[in-house]
C-alpha positions as CSV (number, residue, x, y, z in Angstrom):
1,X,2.6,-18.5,18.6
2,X,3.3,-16.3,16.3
3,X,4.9,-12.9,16.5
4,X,3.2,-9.5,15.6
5,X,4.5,-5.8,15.1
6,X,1.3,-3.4,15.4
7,X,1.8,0.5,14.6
8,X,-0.7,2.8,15.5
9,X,-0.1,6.0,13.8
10,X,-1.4,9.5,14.0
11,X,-0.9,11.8,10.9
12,X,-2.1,15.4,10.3
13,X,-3.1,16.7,7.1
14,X,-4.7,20.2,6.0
15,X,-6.7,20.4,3.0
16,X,-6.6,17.4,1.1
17,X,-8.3,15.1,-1.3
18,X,-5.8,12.2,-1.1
19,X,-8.3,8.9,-1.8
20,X,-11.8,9.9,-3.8
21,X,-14.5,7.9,-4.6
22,X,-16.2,7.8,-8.2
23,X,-17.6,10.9,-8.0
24,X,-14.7,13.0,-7.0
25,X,-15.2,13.4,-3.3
26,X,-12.6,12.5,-0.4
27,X,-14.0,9.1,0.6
28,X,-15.4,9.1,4.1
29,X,-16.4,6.7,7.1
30,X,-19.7,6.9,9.5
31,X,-17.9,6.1,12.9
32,X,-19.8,6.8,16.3
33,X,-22.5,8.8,14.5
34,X,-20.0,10.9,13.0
35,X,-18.6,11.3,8.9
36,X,-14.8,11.3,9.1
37,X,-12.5,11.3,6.0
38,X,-10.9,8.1,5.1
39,X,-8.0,6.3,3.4
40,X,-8.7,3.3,1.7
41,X,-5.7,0.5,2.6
42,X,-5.6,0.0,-1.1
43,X,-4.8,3.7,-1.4
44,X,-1.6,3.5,1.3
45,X,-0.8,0.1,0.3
46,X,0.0,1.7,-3.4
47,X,1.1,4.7,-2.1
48,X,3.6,2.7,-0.4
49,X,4.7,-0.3,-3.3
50,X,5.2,2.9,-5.6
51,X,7.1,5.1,-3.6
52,X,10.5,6.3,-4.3
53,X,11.6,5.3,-0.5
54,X,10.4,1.6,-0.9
55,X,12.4,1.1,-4.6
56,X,15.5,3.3,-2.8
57,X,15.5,0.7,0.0
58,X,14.2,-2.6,-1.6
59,X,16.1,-2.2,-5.1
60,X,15.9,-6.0,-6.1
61,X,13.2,-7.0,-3.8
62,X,9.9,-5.6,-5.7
63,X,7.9,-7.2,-8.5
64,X,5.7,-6.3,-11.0
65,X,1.4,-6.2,-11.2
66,X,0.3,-6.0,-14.6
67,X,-1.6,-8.1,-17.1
68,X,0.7,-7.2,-19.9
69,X,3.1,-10.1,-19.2
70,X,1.9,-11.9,-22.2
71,X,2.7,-9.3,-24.1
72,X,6.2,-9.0,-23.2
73,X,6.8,-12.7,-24.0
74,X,4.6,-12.0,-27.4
75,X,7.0,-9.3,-28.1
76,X,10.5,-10.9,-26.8
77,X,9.2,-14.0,-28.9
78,X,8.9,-11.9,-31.7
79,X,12.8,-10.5,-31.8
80,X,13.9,-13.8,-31.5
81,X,12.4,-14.8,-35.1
82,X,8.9,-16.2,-34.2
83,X,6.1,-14.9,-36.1
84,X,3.3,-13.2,-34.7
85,X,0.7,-16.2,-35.1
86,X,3.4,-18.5,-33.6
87,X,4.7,-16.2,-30.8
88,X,1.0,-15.6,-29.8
89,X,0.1,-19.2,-29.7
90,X,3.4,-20.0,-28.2
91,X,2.5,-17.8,-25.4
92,X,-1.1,-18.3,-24.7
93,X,-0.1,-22.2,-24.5
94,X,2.3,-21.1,-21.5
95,X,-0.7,-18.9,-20.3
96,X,-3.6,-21.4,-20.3
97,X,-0.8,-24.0,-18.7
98,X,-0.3,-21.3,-15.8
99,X,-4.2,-20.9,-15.9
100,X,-3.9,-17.1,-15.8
101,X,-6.6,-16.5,-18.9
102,X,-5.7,-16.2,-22.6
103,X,-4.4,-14.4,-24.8
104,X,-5.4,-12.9,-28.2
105,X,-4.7,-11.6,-31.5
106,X,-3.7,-7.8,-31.1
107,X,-4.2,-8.1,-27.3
108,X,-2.0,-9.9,-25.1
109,X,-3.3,-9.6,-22.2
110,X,-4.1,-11.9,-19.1
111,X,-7.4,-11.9,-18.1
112,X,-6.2,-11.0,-14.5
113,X,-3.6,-8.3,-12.6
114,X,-0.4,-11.2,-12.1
115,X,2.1,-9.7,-9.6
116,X,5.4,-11.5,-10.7
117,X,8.4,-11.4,-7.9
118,X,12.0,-10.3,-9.7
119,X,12.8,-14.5,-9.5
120,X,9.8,-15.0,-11.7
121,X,10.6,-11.9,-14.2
122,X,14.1,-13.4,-14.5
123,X,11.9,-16.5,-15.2
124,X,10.0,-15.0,-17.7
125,X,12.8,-14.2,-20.1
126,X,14.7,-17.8,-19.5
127,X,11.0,-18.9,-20.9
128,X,11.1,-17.2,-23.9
129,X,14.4,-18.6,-24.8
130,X,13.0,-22.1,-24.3
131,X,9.6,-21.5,-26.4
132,X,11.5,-19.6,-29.0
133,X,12.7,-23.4,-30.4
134,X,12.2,-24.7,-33.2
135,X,9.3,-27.4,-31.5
136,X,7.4,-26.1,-28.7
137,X,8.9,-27.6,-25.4
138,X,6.9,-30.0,-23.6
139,X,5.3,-27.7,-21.3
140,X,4.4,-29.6,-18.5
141,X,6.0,-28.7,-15.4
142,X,6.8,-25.4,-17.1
143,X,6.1,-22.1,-15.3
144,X,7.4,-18.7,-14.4
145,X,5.4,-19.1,-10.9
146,X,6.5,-19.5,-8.1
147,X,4.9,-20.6,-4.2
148,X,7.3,-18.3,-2.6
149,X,8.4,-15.5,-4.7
150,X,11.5,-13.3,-3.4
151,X,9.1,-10.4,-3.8
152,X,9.2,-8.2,-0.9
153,X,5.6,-6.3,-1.8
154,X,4.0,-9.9,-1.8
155,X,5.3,-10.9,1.2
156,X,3.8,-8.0,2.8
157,X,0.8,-7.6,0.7
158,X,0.0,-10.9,-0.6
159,X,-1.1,-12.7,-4.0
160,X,-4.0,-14.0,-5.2
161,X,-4.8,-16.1,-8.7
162,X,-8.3,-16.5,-9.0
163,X,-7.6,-19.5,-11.3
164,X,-4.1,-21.3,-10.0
165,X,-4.8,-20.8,-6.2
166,X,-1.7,-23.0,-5.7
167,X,0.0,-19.8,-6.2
168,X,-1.2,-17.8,-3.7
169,X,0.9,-16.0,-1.0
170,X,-0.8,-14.7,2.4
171,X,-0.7,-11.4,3.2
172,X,1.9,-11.4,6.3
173,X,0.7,-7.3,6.7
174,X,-2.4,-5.9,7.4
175,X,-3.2,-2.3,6.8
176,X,-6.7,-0.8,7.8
177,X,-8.5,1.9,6.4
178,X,-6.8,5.5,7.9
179,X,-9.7,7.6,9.5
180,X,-9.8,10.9,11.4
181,X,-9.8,10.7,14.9
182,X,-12.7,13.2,14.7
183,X,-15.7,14.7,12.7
184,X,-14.8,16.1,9.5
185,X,-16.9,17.9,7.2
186,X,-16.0,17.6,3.2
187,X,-15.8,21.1,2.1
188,X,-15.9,22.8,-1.7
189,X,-13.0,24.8,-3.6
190,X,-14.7,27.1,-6.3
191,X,-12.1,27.8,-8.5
192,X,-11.3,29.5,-11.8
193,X,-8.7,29.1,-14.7
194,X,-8.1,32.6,-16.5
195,X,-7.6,32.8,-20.5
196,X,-4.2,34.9,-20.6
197,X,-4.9,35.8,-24.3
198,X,-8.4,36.8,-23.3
199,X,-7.4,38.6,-20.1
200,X,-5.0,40.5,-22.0
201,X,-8.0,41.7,-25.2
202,X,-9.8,44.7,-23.4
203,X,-12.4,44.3,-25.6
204,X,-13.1,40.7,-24.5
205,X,-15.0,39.9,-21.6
206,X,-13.6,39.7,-17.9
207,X,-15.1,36.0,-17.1
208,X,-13.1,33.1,-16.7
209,X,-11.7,30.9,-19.1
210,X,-12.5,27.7,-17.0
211,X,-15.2,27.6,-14.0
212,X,-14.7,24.3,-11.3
213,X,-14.9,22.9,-8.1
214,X,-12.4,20.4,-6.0
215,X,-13.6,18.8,-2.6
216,X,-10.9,18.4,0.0
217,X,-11.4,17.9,4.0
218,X,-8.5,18.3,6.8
219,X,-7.7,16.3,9.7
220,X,-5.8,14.2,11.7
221,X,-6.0,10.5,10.7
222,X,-5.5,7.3,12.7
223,X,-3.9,4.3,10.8
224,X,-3.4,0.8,11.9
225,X,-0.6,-1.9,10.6
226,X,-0.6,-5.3,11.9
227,X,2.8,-7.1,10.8
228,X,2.8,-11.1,10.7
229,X,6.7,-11.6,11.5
230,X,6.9,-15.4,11.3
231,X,4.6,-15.1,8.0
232,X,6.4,-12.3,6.4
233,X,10.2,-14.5,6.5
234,X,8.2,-17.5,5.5
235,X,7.3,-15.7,2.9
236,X,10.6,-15.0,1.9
237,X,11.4,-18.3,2.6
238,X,13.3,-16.9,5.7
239,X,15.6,-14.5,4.2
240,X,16.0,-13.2,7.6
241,X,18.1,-9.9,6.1
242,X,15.5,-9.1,3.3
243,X,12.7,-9.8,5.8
244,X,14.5,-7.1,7.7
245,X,15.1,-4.3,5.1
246,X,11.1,-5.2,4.3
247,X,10.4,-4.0,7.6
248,X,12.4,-1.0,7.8
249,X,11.0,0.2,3.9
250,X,7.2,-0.6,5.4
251,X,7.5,1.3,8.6
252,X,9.2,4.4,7.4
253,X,6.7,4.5,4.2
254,X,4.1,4.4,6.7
255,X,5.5,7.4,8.7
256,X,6.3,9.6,5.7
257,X,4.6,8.5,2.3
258,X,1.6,9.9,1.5
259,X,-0.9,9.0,-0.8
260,X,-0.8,10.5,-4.3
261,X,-4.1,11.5,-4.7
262,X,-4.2,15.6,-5.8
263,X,-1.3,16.2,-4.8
264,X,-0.5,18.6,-7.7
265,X,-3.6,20.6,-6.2
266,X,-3.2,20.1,-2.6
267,X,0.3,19.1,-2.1
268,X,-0.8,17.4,1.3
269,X,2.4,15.7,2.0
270,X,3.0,15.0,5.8
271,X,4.6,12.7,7.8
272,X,3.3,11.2,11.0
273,X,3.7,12.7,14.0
274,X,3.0,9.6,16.7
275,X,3.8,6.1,16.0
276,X,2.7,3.7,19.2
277,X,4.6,0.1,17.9
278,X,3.3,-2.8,20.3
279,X,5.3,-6.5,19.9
280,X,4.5,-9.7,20.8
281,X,2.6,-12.5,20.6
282,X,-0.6,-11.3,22.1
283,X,-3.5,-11.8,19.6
284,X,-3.6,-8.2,17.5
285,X,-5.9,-5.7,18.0
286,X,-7.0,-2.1,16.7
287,X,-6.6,0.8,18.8
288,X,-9.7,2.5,16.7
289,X,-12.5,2.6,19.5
290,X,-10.7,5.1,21.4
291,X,-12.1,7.1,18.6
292,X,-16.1,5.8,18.8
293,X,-16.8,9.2,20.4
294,X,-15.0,11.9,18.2
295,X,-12.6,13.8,19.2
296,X,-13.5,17.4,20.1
297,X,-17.0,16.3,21.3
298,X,-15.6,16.2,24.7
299,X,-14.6,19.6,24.4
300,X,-11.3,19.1,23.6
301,X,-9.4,21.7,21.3
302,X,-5.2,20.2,21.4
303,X,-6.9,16.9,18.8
304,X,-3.1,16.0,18.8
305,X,-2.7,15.5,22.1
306,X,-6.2,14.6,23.1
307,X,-6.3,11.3,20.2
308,X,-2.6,10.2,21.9
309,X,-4.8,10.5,25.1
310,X,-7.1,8.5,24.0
311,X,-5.0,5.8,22.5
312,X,-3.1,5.2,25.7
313,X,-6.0,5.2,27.5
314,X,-7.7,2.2,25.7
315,X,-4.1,0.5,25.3
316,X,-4.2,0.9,29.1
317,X,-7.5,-0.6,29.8
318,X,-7.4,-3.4,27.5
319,X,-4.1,-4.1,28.8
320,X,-5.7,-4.1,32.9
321,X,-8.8,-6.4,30.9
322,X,-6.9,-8.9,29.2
323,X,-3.3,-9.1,30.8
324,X,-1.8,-8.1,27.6
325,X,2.1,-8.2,27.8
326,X,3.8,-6.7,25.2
327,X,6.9,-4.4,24.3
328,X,6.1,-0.6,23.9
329,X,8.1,2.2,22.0
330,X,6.7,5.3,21.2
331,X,7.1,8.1,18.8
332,X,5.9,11.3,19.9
333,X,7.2,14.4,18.2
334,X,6.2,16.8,20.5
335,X,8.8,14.8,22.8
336,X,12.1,16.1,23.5
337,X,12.9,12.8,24.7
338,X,10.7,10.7,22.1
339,X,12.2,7.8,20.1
340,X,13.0,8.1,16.7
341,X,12.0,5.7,13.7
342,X,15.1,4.4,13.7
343,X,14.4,2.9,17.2
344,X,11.1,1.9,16.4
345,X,12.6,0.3,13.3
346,X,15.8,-1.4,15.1
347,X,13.0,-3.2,17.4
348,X,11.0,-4.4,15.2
349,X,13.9,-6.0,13.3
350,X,15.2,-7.5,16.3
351,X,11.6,-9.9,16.4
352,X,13.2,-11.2,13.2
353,X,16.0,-12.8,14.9
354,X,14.0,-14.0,17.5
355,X,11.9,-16.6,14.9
């Protein structure tokens, strides 16, 4: 059996517009009946990879998702004496061998997002030393991919190449969509941008330079992560200590990053301000039905305390239902007495000695 680490975390945020859909509005979720704001997993998933705090404590365990690699080998190609023509053919035969798309004239780009590990960048440049000789290497066998890449984000997030499945990596962490505990309505900002030049020309009209609007809602989200530990250190090919520094960068990213969207405009930064962490190896499941009936509907006006309510409540019945048996800390900052992250942290690197 394997073991899981589940957080359940509740985070507040005032007016915000953090994940928007095409149109410019905060996305949103029909739950119970009722429209609540949403955060795609995408959007915290990216939030997180990007984040100052995740480079800080993963400096040599991130890689890089981009479909420009064939034109850095193109390019390093290049300095080393290769023509264009050459370095492009050269590098779309080590492409179409990898079966990531091609590569052409002016544009060298794969057809597809790659997410390389820092193993297979290092890779990367070792290749272009090889195909930079004067015949082009026999290229079987040759690739910068690789089944388990020391890449901390794929680990956790996973890899997928539509055309060399081979090379795939599992997701070892699950991350659902954040919602609000209760029913929001998306609000509009009018604004205005003033003309300083025109303000200052008496003669000139008073009107405004720039006439807009922003959508933003406010509320108090619930977020779900459910942590494969036996598939996250086989996925690092069981560096236990980098499995463990994954951990720690994932669960504090998830208690203080926020997503990036308007922040300029809102500056919605928060942190969360309860964190229930469940492990064991009881099958996973999401805390968000406590929420079916939205908060507040039942009169309640503390949506803090009343969604922790709520959460422990369900915890507690599916717990008389189905026997669960699993390890409990809790977060609470309204606790003198609370755990901090570094507790919930220290546990849930101590699963990763017991694999």
């Amino acid at each position: 059996m394997s073991h899981f680490i589940q957080l359940h975390i509740l985070t507040t945020y005032a007016a915000a517009n953090l994940n928007r859909d095409d149109t410019g509005k905060p996305k949103t979720l029909k739950f119970g009946g009722a429209e609540r704001l949403r955060i795609s997993s995408q959007s915290l998933k990216r939030a997180y990879r990007t984040s100052d705090l995740f480079a800080g404590l993963l400096p040599d365990g991130l890689g890089k998702r981009s479909t420009a690699f064939a034109d850095a080998l193109v390019k390093a190609l290049i300095a080393r004496g290769l023509s264009e023509d050459e370095a492009i053919t050269r590098a779309e035969a080590v492409i179409d061998n990898d079966r990531l798309g091609k590569v052409k004239k002016g544009k060298a780009r794969t057809e597809q997002l790659v997410h390389l590990g820092p193993d297979e960048l290092t890779l990367l440049n070792d290749l272009a030393e090889r195909l930079a000789q004067a015949e082009l290497p026999d290229l079987k066998g040759l690739t910068v991919l690789k089944h388990k890449p020391r890449a901390a984000d794929i680990a956790m997030f996973g890899r997928m190449l539509a055309d060399n499945s081979g090379y795939n990596v599992e997701a070892a962490v699950q991350v659902a969509h954040a919602f609000t505990t209760h029913r929001v309505t998306v609000e509009d900002d009018y604004y205005t941008a003033v003309d300083d030049f025109k303000n200052e020309d008496r003669e000139q009209d008073r009107g405004a330079g720039f006439i807009g609007i922003h959508q933003f809602g406010a509320g108090l989200f619930y977020l779900y992560i459910n942590i494969n530990a036996d598939l996250l250190l086989s996925n690092l090919s069981g560096d236990r200590e980098l499995a463990k520094a994954t951990l720690r960068a994932l669960i504090e990213s998830a208690a203080k990053v926020s997503p990036t969207g308007k922040q300029n405009t809102f500056a919605s930064r928060s942190r969360a301000g309860y964190i229930l962490e469940e492990i064991g190896q009881e099958a996973p499941r999401s805390l968000a039905p406590a929420f079916q009936t939205p908060v507040g509907s039942q009169g309640e006006n503390d949506y803090f305390s009343a969604s922790i309510k709520r959460l422990e409540g369900l915890r507690d019945r599916f717990a008389r239902a189905y026997g669960d048996d699993l390890e409990s800390h809790t977060l609470n900052i309204e606790e003198e007495n609370s755990k901090g992250l570094s507790d919930l942290i220290a546990a849930a690197q101590a699963v990763i000695d017991r694999i």
